[in-house]
PDB file of N, CA, C and O in Angstrom:
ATOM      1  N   UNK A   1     -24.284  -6.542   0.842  1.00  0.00           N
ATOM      2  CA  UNK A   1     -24.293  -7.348   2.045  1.00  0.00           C
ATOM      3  C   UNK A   1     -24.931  -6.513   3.158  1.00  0.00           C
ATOM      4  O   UNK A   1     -24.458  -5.418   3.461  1.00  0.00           O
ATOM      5  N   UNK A   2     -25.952  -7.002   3.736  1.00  0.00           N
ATOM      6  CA  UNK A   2     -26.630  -6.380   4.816  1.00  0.00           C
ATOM      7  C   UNK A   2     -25.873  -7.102   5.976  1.00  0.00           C
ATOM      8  O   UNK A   2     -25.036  -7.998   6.081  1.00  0.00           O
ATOM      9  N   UNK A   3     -26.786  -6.027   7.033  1.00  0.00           N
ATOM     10  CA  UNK A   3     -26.073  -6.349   8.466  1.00  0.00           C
ATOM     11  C   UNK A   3     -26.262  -7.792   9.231  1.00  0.00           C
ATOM     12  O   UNK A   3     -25.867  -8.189  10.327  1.00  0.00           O
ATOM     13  N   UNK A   4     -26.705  -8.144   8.634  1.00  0.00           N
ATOM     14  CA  UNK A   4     -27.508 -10.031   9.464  1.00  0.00           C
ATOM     15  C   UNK A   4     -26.676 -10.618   8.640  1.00  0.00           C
ATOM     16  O   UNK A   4     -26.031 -11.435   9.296  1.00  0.00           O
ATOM     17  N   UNK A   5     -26.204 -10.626   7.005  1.00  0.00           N
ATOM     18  CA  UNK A   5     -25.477 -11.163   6.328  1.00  0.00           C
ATOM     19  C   UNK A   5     -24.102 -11.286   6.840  1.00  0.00           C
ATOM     20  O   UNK A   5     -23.524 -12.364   6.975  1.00  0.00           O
ATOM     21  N   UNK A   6     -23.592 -10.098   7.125  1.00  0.00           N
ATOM     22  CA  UNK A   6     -22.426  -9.851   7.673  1.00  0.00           C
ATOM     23  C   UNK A   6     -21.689 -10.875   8.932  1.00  0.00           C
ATOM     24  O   UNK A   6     -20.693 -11.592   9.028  1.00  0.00           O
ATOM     25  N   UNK A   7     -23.110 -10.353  10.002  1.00  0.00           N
ATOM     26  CA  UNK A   7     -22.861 -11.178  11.228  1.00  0.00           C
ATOM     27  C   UNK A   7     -22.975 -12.677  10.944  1.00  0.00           C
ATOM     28  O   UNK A   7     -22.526 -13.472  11.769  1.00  0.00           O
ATOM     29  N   UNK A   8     -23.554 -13.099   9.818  1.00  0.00           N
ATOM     30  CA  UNK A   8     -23.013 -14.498   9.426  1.00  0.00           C
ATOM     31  C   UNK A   8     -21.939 -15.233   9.371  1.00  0.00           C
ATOM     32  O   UNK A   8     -21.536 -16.276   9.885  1.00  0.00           O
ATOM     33  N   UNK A   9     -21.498 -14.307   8.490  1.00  0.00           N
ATOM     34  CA  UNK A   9     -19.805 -14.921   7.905  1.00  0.00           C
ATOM     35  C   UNK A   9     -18.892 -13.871   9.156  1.00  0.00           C
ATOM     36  O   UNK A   9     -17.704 -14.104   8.934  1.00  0.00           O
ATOM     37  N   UNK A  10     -18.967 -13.156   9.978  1.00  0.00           N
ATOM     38  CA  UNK A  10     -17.760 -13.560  11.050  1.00  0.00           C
ATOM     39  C   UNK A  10     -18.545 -14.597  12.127  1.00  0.00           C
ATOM     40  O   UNK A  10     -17.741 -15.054  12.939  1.00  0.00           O
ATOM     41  N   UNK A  11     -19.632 -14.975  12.282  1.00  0.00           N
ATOM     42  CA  UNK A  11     -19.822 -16.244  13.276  1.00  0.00           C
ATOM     43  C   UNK A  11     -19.296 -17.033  12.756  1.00  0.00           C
ATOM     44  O   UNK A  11     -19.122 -17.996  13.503  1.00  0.00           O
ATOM     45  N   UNK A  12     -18.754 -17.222  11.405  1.00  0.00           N
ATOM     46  CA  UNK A  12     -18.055 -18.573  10.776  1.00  0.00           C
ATOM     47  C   UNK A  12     -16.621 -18.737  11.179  1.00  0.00           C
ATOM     48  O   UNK A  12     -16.095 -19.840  11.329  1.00  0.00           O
ATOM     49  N   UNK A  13     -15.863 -17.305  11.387  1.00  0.00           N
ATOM     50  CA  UNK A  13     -14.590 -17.305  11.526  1.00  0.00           C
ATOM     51  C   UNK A  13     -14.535 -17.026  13.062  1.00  0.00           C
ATOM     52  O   UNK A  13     -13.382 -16.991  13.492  1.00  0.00           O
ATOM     53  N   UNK A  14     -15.422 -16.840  13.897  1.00  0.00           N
ATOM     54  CA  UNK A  14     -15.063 -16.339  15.362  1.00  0.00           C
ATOM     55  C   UNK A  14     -15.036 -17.382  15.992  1.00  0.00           C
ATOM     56  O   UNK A  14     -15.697 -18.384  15.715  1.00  0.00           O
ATOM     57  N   UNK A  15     -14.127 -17.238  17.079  1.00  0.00           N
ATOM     58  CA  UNK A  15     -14.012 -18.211  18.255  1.00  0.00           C
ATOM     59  C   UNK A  15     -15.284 -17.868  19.026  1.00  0.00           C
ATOM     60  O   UNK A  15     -15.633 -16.691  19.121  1.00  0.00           O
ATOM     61  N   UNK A  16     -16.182 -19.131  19.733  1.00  0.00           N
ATOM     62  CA  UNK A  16     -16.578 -18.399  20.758  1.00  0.00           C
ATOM     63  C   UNK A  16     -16.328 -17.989  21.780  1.00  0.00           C
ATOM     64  O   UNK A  16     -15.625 -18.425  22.691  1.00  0.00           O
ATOM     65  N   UNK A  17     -17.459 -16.286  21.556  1.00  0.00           N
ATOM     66  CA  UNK A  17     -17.115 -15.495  22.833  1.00  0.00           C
ATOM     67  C   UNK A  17     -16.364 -14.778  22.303  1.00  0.00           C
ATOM     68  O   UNK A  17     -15.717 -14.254  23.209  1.00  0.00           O
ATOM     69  N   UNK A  18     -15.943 -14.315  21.111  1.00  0.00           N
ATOM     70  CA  UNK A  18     -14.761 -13.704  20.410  1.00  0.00           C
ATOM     71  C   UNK A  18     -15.965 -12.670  20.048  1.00  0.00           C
ATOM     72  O   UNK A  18     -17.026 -13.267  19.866  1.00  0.00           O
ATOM     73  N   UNK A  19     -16.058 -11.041  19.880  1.00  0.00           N
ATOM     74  CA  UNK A  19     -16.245  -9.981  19.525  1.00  0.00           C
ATOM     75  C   UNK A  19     -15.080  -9.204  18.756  1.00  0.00           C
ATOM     76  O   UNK A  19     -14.059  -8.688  19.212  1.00  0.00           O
ATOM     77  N   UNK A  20     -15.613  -9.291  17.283  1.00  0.00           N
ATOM     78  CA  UNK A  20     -14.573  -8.519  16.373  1.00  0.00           C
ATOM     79  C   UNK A  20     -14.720  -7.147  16.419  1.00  0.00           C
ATOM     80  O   UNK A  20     -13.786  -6.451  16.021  1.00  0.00           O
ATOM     81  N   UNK A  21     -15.945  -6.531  16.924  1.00  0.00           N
ATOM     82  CA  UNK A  21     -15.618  -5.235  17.079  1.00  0.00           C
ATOM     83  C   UNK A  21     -15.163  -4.553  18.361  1.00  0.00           C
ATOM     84  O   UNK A  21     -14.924  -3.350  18.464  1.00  0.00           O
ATOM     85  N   UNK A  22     -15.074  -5.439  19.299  1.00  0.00           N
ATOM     86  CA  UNK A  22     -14.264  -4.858  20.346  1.00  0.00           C
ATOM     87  C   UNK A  22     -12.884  -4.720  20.461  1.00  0.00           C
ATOM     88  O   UNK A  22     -12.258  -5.273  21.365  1.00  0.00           O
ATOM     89  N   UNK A  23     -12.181  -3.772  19.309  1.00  0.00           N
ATOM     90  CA  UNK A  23     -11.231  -3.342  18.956  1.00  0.00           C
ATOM     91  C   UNK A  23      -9.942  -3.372  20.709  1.00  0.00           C
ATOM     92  O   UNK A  23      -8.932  -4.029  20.958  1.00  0.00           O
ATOM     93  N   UNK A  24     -10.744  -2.275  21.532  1.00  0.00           N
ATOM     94  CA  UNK A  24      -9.784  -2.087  22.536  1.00  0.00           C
ATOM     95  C   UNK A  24      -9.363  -3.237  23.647  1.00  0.00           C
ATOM     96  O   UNK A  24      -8.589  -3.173  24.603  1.00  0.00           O
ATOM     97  N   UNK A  25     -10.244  -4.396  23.099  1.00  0.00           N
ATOM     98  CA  UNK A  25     -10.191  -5.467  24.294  1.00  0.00           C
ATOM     99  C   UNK A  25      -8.451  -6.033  23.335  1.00  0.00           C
ATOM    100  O   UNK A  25      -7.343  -5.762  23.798  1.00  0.00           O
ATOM    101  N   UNK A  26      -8.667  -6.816  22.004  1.00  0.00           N
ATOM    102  CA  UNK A  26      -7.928  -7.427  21.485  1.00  0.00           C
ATOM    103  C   UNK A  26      -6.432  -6.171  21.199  1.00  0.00           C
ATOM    104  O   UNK A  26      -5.238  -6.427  21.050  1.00  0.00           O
ATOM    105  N   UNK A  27      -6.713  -5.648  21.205  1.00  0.00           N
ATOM    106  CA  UNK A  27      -5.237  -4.702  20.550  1.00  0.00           C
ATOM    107  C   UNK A  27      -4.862  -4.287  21.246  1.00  0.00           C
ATOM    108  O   UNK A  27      -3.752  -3.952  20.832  1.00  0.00           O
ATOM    109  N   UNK A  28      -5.006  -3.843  22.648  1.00  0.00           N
ATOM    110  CA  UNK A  28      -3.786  -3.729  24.217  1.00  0.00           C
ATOM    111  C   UNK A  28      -3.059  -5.342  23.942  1.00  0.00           C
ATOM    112  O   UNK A  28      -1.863  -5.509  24.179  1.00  0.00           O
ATOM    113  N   UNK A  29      -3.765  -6.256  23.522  1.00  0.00           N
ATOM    114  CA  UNK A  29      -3.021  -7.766  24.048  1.00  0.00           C
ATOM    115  C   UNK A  29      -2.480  -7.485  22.971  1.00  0.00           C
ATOM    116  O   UNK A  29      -1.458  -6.805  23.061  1.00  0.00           O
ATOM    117  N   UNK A  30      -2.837  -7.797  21.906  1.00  0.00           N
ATOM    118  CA  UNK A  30      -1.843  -7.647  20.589  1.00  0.00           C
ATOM    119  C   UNK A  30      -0.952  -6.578  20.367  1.00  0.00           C
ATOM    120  O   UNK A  30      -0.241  -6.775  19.381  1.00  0.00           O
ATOM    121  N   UNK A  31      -0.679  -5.139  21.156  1.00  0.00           N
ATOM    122  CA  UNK A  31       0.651  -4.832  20.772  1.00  0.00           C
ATOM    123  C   UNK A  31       0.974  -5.559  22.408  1.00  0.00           C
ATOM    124  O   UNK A  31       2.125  -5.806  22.048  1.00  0.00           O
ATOM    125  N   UNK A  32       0.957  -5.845  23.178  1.00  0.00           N
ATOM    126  CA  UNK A  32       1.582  -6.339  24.575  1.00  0.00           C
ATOM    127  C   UNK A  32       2.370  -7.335  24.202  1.00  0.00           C
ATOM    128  O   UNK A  32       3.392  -7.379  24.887  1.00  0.00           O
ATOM    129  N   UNK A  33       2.275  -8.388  23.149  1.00  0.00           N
ATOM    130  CA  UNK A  33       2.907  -9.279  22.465  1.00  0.00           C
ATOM    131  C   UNK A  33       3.137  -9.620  21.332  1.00  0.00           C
ATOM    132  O   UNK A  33       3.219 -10.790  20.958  1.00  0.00           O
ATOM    133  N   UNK A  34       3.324  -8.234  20.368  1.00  0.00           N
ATOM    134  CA  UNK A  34       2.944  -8.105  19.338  1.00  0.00           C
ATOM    135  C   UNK A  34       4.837  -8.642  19.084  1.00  0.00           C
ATOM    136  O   UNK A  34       5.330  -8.437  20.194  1.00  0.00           O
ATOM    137  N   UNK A  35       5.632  -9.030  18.424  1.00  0.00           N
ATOM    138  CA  UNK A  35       6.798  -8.888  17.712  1.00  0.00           C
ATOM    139  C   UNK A  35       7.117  -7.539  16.684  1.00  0.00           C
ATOM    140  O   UNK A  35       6.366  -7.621  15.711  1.00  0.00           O
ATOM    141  N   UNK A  36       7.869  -6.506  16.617  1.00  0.00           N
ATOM    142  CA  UNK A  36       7.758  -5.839  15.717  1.00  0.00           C
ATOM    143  C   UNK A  36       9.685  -5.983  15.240  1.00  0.00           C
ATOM    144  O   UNK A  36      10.826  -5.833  15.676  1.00  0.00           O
ATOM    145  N   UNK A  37       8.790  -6.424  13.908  1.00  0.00           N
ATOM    146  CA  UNK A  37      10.374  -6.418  13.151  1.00  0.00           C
ATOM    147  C   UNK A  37      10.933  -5.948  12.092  1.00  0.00           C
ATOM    148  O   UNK A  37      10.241  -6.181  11.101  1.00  0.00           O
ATOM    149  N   UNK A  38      12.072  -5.276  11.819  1.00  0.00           N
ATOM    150  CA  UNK A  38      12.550  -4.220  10.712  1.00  0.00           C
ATOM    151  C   UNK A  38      11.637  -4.590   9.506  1.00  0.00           C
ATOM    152  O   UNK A  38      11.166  -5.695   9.235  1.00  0.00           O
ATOM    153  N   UNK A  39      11.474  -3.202   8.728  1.00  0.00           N
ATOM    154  CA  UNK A  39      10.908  -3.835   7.398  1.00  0.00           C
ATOM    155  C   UNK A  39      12.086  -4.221   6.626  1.00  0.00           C
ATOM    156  O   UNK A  39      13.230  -4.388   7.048  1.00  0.00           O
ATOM    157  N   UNK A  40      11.686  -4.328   5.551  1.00  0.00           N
ATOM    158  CA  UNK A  40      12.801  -4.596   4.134  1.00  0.00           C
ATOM    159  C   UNK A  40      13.104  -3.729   3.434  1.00  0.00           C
ATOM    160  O   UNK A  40      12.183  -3.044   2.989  1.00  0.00           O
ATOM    161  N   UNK A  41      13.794  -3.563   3.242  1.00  0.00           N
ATOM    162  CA  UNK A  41      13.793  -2.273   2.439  1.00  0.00           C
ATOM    163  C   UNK A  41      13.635  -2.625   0.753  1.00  0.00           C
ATOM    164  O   UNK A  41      14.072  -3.567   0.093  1.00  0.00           O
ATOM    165  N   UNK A  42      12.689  -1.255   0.315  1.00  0.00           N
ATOM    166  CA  UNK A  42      11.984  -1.434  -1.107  1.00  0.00           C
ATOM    167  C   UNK A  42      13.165  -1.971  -2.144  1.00  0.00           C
ATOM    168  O   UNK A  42      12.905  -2.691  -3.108  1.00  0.00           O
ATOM    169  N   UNK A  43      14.767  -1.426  -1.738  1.00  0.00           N
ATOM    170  CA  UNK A  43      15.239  -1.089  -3.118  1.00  0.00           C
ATOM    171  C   UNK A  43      16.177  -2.278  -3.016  1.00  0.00           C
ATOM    172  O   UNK A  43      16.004  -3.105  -3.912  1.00  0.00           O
ATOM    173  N   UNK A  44      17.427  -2.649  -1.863  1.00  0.00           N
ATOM    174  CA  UNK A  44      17.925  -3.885  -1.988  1.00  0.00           C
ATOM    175  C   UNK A  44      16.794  -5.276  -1.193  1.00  0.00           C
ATOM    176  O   UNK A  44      16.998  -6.489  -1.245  1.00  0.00           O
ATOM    177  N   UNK A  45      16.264  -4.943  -0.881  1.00  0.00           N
ATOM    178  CA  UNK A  45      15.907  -6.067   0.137  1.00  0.00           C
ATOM    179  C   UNK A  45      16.639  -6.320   1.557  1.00  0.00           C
ATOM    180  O   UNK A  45      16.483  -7.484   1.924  1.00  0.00           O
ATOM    181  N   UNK A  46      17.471  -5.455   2.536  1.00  0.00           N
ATOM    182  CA  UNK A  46      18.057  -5.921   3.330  1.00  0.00           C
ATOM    183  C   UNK A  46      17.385  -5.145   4.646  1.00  0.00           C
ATOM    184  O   UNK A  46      16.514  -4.301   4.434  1.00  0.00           O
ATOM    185  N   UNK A  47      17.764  -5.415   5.874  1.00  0.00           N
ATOM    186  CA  UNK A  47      17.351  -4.740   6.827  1.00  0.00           C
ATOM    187  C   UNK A  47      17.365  -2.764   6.654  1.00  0.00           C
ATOM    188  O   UNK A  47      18.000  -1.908   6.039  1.00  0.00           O
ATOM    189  N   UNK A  48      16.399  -2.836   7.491  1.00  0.00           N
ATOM    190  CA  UNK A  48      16.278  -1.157   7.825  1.00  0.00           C
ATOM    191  C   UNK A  48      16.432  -0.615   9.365  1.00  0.00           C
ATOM    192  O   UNK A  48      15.645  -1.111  10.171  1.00  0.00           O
ATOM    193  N   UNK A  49      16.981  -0.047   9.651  1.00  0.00           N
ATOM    194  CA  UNK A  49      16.907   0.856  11.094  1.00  0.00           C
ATOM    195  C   UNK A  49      16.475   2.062  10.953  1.00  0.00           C
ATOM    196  O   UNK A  49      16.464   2.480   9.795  1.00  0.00           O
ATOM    197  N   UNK A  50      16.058   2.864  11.898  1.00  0.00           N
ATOM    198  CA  UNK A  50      15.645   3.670  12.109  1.00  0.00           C
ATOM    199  C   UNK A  50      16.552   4.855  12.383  1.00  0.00           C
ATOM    200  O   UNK A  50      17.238   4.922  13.403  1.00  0.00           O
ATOM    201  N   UNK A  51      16.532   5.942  11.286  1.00  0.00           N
ATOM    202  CA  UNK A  51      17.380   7.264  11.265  1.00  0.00           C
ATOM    203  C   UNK A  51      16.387   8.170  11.728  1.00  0.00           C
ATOM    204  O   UNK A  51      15.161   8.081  11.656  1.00  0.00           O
ATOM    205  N   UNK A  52      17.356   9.359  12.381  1.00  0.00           N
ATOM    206  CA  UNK A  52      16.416  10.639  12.327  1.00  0.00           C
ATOM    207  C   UNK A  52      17.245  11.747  11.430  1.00  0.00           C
ATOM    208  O   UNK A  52      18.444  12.017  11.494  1.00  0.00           O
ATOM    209  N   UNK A  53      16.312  12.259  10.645  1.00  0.00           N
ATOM    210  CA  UNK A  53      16.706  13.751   9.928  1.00  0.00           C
ATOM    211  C   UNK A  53      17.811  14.573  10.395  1.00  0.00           C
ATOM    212  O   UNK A  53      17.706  14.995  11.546  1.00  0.00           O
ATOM    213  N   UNK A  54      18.757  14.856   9.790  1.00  0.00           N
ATOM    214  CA  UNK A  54      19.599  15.680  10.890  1.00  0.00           C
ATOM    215  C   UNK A  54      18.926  17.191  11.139  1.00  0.00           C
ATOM    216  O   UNK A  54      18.984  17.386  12.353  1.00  0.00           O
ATOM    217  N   UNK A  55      18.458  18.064  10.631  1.00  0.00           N
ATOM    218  CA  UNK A  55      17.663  18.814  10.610  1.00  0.00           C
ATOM    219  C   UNK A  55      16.454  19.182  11.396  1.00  0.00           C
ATOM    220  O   UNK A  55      16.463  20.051  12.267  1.00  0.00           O
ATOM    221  N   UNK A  56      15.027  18.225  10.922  1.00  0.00           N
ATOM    222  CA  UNK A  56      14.187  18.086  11.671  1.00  0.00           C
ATOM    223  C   UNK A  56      14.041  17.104  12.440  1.00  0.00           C
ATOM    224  O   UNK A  56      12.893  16.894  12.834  1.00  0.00           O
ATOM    225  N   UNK A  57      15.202  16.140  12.927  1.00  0.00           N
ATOM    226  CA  UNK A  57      14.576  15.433  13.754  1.00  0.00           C
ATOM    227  C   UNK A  57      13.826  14.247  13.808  1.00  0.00           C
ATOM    228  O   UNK A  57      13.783  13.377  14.678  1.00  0.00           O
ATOM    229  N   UNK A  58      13.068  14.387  12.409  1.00  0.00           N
ATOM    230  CA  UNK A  58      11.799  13.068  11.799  1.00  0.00           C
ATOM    231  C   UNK A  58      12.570  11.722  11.450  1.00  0.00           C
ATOM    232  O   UNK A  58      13.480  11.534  10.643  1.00  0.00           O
ATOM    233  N   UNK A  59      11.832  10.723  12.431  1.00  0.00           N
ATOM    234  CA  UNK A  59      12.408   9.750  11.883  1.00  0.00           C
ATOM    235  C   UNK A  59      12.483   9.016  11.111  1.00  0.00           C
ATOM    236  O   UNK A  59      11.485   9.520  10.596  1.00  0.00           O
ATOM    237  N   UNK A  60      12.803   7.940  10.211  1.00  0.00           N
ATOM    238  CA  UNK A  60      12.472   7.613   8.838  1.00  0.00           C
ATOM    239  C   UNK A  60      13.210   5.782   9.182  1.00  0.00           C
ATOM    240  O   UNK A  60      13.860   5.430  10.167  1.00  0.00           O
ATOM    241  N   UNK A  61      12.909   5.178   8.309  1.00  0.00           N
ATOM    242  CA  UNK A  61      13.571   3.973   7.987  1.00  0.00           C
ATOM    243  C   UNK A  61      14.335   4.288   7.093  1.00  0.00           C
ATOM    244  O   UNK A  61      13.985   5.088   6.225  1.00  0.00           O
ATOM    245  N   UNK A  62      15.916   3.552   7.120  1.00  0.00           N
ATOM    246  CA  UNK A  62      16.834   4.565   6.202  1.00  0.00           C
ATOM    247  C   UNK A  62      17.486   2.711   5.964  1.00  0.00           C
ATOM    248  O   UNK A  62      17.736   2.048   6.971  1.00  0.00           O
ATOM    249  N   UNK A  63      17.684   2.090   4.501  1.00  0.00           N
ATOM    250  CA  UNK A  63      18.535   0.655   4.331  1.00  0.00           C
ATOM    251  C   UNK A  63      20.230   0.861   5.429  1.00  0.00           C
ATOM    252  O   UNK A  63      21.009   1.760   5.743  1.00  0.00           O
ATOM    253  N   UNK A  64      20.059  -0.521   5.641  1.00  0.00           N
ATOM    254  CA  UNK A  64      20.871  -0.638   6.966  1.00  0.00           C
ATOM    255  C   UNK A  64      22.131  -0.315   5.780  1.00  0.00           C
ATOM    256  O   UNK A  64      23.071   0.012   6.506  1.00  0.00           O
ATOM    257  N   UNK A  65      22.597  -0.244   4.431  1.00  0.00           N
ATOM    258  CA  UNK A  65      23.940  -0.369   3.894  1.00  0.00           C
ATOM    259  C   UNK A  65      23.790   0.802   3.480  1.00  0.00           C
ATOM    260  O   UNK A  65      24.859   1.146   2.975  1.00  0.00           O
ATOM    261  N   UNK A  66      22.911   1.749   3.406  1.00  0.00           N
ATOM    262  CA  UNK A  66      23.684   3.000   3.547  1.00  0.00           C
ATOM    263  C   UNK A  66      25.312   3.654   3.982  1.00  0.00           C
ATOM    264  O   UNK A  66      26.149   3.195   4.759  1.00  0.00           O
ATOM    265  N   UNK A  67      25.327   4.399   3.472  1.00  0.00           N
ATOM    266  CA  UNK A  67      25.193   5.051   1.572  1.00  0.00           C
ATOM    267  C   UNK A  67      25.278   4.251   0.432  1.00  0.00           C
ATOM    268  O   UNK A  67      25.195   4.867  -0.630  1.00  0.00           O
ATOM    269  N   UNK A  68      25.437   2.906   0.364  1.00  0.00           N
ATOM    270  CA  UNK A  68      25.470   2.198  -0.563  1.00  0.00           C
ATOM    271  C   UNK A  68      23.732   2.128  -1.202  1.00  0.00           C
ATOM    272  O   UNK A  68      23.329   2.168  -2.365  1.00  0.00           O
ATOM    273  N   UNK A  69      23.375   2.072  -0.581  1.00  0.00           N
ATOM    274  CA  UNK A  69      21.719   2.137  -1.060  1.00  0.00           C
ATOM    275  C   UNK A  69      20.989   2.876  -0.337  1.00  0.00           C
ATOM    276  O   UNK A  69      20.862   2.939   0.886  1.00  0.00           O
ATOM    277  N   UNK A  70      20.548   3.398  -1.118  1.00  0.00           N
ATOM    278  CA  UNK A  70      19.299   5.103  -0.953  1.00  0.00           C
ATOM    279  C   UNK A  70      18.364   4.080  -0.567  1.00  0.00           C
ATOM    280  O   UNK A  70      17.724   3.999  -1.615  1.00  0.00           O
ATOM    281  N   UNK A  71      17.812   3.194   0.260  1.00  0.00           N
ATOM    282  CA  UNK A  71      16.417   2.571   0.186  1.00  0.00           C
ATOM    283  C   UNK A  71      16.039   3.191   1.675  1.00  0.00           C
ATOM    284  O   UNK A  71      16.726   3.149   2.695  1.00  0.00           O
ATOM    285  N   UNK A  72      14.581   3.849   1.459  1.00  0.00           N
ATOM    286  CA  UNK A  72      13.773   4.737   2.539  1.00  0.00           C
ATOM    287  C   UNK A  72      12.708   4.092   2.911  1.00  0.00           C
ATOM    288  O   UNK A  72      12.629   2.977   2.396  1.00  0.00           O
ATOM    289  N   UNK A  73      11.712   4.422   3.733  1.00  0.00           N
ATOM    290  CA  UNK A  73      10.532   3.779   4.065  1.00  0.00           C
ATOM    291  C   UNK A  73      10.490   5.233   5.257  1.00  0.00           C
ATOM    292  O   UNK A  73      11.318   5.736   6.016  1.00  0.00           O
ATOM    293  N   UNK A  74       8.595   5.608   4.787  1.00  0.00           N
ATOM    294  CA  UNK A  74       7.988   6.670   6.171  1.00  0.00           C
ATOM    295  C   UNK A  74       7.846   5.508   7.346  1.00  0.00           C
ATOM    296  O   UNK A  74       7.870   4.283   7.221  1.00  0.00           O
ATOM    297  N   UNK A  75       7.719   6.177   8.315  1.00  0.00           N
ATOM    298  CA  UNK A  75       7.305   5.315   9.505  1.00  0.00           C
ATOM    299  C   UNK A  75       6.190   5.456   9.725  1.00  0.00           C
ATOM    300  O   UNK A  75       5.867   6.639   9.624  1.00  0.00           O
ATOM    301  N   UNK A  76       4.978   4.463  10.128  1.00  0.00           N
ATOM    302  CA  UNK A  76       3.806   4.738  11.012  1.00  0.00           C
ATOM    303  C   UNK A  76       4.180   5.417  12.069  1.00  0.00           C
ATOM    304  O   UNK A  76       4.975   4.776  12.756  1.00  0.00           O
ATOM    305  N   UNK A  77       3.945   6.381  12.445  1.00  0.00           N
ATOM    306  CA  UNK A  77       4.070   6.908  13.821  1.00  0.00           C
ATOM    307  C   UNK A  77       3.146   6.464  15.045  1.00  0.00           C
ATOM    308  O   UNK A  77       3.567   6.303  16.191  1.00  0.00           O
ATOM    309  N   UNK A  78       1.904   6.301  14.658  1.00  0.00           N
ATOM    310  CA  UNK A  78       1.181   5.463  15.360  1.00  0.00           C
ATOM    311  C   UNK A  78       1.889   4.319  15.876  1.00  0.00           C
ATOM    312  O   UNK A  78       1.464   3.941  16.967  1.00  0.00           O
ATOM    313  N   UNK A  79       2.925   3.611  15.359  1.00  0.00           N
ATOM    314  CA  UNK A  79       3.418   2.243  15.728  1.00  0.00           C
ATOM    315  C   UNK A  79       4.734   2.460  16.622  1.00  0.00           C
ATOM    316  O   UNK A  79       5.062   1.868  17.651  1.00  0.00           O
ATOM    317  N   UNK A  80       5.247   3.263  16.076  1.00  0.00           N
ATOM    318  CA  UNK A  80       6.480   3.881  16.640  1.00  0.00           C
ATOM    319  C   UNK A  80       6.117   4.191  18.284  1.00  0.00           C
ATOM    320  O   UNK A  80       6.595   3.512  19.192  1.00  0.00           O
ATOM    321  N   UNK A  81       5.384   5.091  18.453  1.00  0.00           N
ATOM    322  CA  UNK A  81       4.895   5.257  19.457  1.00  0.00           C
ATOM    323  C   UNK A  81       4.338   4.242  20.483  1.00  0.00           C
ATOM    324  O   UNK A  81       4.867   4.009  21.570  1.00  0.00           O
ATOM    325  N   UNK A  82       3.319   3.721  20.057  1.00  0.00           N
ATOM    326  CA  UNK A  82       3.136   2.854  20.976  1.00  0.00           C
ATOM    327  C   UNK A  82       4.363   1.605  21.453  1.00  0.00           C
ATOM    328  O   UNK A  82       4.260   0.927  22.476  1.00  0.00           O
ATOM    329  N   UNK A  83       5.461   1.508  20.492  1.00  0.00           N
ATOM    330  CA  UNK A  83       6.716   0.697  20.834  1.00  0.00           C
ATOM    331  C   UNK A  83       7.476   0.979  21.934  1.00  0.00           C
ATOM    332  O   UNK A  83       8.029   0.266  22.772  1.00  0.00           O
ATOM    333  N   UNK A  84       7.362   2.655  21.697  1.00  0.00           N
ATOM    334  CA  UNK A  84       8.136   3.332  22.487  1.00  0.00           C
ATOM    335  C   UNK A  84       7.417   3.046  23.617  1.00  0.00           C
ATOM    336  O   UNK A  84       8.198   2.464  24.370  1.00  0.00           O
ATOM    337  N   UNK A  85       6.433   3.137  24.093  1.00  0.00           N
ATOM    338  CA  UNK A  85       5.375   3.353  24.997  1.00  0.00           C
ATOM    339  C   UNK A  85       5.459   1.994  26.149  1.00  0.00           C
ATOM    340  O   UNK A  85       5.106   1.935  27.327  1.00  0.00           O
ATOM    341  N   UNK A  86       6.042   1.036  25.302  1.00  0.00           N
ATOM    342  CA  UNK A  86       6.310  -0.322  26.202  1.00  0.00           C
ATOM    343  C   UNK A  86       7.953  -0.616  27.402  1.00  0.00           C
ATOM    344  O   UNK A  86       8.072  -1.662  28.040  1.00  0.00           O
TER     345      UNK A  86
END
């Protein structure tokens, strides 16, 4: 797929006046109203909150029924941050 090809098929999906590569215009609005909501956790399926390490500090997604279920998840920190940031 060349570059004229390309700009084809997103003129098909763009609103006009919509620029898909102007990343910093759309994604201040989209986390400004973004919803962010617990993941699931891999092993039962139930909510997750957010633990920190007792040690280092790092925070982790830890299953909300802990100790009953070991279910973990890393965090984006990238996301974390900017949550915090609001």
């Amino acid at each position: 797929m060349d570059g004229a090809e390309l700009a084809r098929h997103i003129a098909q999906v763009a609103k006009p006046g919509e620029d898909f590569c102007a990343l910093p215009q759309w994604l201040e609005k989209f986390v400004a109203h973004a919803r962010i909501f617990d993941p699931e956790c891999p092993v039962c399926h139930g909510a997750m909150v957010i633990r920190h390490h007792r040690a280092s500090g790092a925070p982790s997604w830890a299953c909300r029924s802990f100790p009953r279920c070991a279910g973990r998840r890393e965090p984006r920190m990238d996301l974390l941050q900017m949550a915090a940031a609001r």
